[in-house]
N, C-alpha and C positions, 0 to 999 in steps of 0.2 A: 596557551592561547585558547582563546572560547569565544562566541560569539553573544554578544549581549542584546534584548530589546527591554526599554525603560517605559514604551509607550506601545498603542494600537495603532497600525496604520495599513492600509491595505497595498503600497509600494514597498517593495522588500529593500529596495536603495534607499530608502526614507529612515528607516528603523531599528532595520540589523547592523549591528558596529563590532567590529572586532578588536577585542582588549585583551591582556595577561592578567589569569587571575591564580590566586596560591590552588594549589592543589588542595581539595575537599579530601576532611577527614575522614574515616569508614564507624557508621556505628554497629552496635552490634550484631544486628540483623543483616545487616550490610553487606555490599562485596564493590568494593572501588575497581573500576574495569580504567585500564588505559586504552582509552578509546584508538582503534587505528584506521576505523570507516565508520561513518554515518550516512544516512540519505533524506531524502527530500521525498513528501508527498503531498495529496489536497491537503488533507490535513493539518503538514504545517503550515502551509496559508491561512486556514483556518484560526490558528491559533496566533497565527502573527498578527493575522486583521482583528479578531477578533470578531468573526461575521460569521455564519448569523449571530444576533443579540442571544441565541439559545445557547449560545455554549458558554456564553461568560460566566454563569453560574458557577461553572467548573474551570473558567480561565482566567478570570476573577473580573470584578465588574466594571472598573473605569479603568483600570490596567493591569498586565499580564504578572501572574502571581509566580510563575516562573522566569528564573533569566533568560530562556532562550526556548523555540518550539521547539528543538531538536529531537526524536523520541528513538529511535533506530540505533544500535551500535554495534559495531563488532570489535575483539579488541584480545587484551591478556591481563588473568585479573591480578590486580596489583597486590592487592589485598584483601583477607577477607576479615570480618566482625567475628568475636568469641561465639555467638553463638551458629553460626553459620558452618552448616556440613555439605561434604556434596562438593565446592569447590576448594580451591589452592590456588596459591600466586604463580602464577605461568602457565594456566589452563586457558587454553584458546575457546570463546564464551562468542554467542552474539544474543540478542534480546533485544528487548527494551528499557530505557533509563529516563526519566526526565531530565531536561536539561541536555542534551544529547549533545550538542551541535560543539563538543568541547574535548579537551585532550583528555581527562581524566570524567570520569562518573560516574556515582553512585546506584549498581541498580539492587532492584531485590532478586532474591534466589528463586524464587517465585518464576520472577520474568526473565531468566535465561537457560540457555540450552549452551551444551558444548557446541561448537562451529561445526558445520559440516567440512568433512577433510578436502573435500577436492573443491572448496571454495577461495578465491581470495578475501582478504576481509573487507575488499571492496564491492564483492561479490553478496558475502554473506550479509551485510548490511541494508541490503536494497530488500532482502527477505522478510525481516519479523512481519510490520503491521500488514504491508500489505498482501503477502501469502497465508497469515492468519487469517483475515478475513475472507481473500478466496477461498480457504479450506472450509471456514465455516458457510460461504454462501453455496459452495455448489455440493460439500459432504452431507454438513450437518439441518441446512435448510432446505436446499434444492433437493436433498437424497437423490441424487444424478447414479441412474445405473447402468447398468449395462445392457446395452439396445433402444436407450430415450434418443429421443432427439432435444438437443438442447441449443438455445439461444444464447446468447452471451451478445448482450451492446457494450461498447468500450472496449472491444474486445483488444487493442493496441496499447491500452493505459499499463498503469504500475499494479491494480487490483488484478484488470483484466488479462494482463497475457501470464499469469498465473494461473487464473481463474480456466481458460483457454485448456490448458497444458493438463490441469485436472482434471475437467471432464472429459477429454480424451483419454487420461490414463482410468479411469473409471470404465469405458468401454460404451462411452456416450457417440453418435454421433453432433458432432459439433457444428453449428453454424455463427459465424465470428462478426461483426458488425464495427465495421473501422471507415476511414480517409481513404483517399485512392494511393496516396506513397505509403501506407502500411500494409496493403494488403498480402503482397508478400508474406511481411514477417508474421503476422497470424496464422496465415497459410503454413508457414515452415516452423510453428508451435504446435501442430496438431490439427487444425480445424479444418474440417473436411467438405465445408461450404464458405464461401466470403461472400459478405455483401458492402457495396459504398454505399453507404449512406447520402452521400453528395450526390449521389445518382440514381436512385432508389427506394423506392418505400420499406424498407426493411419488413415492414408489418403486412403488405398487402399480400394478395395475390392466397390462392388454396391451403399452403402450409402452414400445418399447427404443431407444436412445441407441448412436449410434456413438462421439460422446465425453462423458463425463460430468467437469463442473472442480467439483470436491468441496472448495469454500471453506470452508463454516463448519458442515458438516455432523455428525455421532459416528455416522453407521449405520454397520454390521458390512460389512466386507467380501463376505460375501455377498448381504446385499440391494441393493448397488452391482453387484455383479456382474452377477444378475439385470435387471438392467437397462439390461445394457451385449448391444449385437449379439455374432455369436461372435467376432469380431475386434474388437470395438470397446475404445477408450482409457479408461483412469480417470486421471484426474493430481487426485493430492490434493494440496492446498496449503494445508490447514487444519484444522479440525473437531481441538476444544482439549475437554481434561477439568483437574480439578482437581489430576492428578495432581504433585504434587511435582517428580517425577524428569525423567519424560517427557511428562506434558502434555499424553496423547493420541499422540504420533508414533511410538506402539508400532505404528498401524494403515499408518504410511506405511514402516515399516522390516518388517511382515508382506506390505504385498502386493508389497513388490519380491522378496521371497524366496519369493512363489507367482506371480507374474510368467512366469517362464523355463518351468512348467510345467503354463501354459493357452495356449490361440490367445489372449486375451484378454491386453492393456497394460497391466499395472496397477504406478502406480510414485507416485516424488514426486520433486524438486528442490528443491535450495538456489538461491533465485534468485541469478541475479551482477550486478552495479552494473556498467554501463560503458558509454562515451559512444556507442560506436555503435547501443545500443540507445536510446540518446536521442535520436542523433537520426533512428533510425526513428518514434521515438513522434514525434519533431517532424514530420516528415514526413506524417502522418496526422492528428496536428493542425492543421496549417496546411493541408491540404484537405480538413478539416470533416467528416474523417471519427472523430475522437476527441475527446472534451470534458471537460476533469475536471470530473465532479460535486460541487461545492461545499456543504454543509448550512453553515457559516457560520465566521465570524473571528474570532479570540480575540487581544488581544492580548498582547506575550510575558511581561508580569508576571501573566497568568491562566494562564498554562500549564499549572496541577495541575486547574486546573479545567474544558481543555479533556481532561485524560486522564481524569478523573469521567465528563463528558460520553460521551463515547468507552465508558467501563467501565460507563455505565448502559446501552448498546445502546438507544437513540433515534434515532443517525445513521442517516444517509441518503446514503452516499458519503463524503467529507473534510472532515475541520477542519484548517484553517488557521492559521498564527500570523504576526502582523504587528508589525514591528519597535517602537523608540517611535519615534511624530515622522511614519509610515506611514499610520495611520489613524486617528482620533478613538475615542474608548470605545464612544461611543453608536452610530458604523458599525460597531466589530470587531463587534458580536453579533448585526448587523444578518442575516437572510439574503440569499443572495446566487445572483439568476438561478435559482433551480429549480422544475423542471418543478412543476405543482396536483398535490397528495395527498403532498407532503413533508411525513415529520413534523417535528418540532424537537427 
């Protein structure tokens, strides 16, 4: 079973179809994983819509050059290609694959890590893209240390309560920026300040931020600024408009080109997939210092419906997708381990 899209469209009930396709061969580079969880994030909206126009370069331009957005998997690998060391068939893997959203798939050696052990592999799925990229926004751009005070908007998302979790275990104090039914769960991720945004300027008022990770935020470059110390970091990794082309990421392609001439950091990144950031995240998982935030399971024949979910903004962290034969219907929608004051 796999989920297929033939066309661009930005309703996920419009587009994604679920079909039976033969099991993909492994070539030699290869390592064919039997997928047993995938998940869901902006990105694969992105990829489904095909919006902004900037990414079709790379999603292909009047329609989607892969069968499915899918990119997240955790699994057991089925197979590996002659030239391929490092794994074996029955090694418990999670990564990244193209084409994800399906029982079996192709990734490279490259893009995965062994599972962490105290993971399910509905658990470990919700991990690759987007605790990659928190690593890389608050380690490798923010350089988040010990005794900053750090900012975090989106603080509730699939990037951000990652992102949350990190700069606390880095020895940051944390200020988390969420809804009013999430704050709780920020709060019981780490972050030692909450602010609602619904109810507050998150930017005003005397305090400054050595780093600010600008998730899901649209303030203007200058109100970010102001709130950044005179050397302090901004790394945007987010904060989306409707616009067609761009999307919003005219704000992350403006502050790198006023970047070079303030004391102040202000930029953004393309995150990168690869196994050694995996198995840093394994690393930090497996001593309880990282936890993916689960809001609940879907499984793979609701897939349009966990990208609904997702596009109505109710999550609370990640949605997960579980193979057939995985989980029962009545557990996929079940929630799963979170913290009191998660919404649904």
């Amino acid at each position: 079973m796999a989920i297929v899209q033939e066309r661009y469209g930005a309703e996920p009930e419009a587009v994604l179809r679920t079909v039976r396709l033969a099991r993909p061969g492994v070539r030699p580079g290869g390592v064919l994983v039997r997928v047993r969880a995938s998940s869901v994030d902006r990105g694969t909206w992105h990829m489904m819509a095909g919006l902004p126009y900037a990414v079709r370069p790379v999603s292909g331009l009047r329609r989607p050059k892969l069968p499915n957005p899918g990119r997240n998997i955790a699994g057991v690998v089925e197979a590996v290609g002659s030239d391929v060391t490092g794994f074996a068939p029955g090694d418990e893997v999670y990564g990244t694959a193209v084409a994800a959203f399906a029982e079996y798939a192709v990734a490279s050696p490259e893009r995965i890590a062994p599972k962490p052990t105290g993971l399910t592999f509905e658990e470990a799925a919700t991990v690759p893209v987007s605790a990659l990229t928190a690593l890389q926004a608050v380690r490798d751009k923010g350089k988040v240390q010990q005794g900053q005070h750090v900012l975090i908007t989106g603080a509730a998302g699939g990037v951000g309560t990652f992102a949350v979790q990190l700069a606390h275990a880095f020895g940051a104090r944390v200020t988390a920026v969420a809804s009013t039914p999430k704050l709780d769960a920020v709060r019981a991720l780490g972050a030692d300040h909450v602010i609602d945004y619904t109810r507050e300027d998150f930017l005003a008022g005397p305090r400054r931020y050595d780093t600010i990770i600008d998730i899901a935020g649209n303030r203007r470059l200058r109100d970010l600024r102001r709130a950044l110390t005179r050397h302090g970091r901004l790394v945007i990794t987010g904060g989306e408009t409707n616009g067609l082309w761009l999307g919003g990421t005219d704000r992350q392609l403006r502050a790198q080109v006023l970047s070079p001439f303030t004391g102040q950091h202000l930029g953004t990144f393309i995150s990168s997939e690869h196994a050694d950031g995996l198995r840093d995240l394994t690393a930090l998982i497996d001593a309880g210092t990282l936890s993916p935030a689960v809001d609940c399971v879907y499984p793979l024949a609701e897939t349009a419906a966990a990208v609904r979910h997702l596009l109505d903004g109710r999550v609370t962290g990640k949605l997960a997708l579980t193979m057939p034969g995985e989980m029962s219907t009545s557990d996929a929608t079940a929630r799963r381990g979170r913290p009191d004051g998660w919404d649904t």
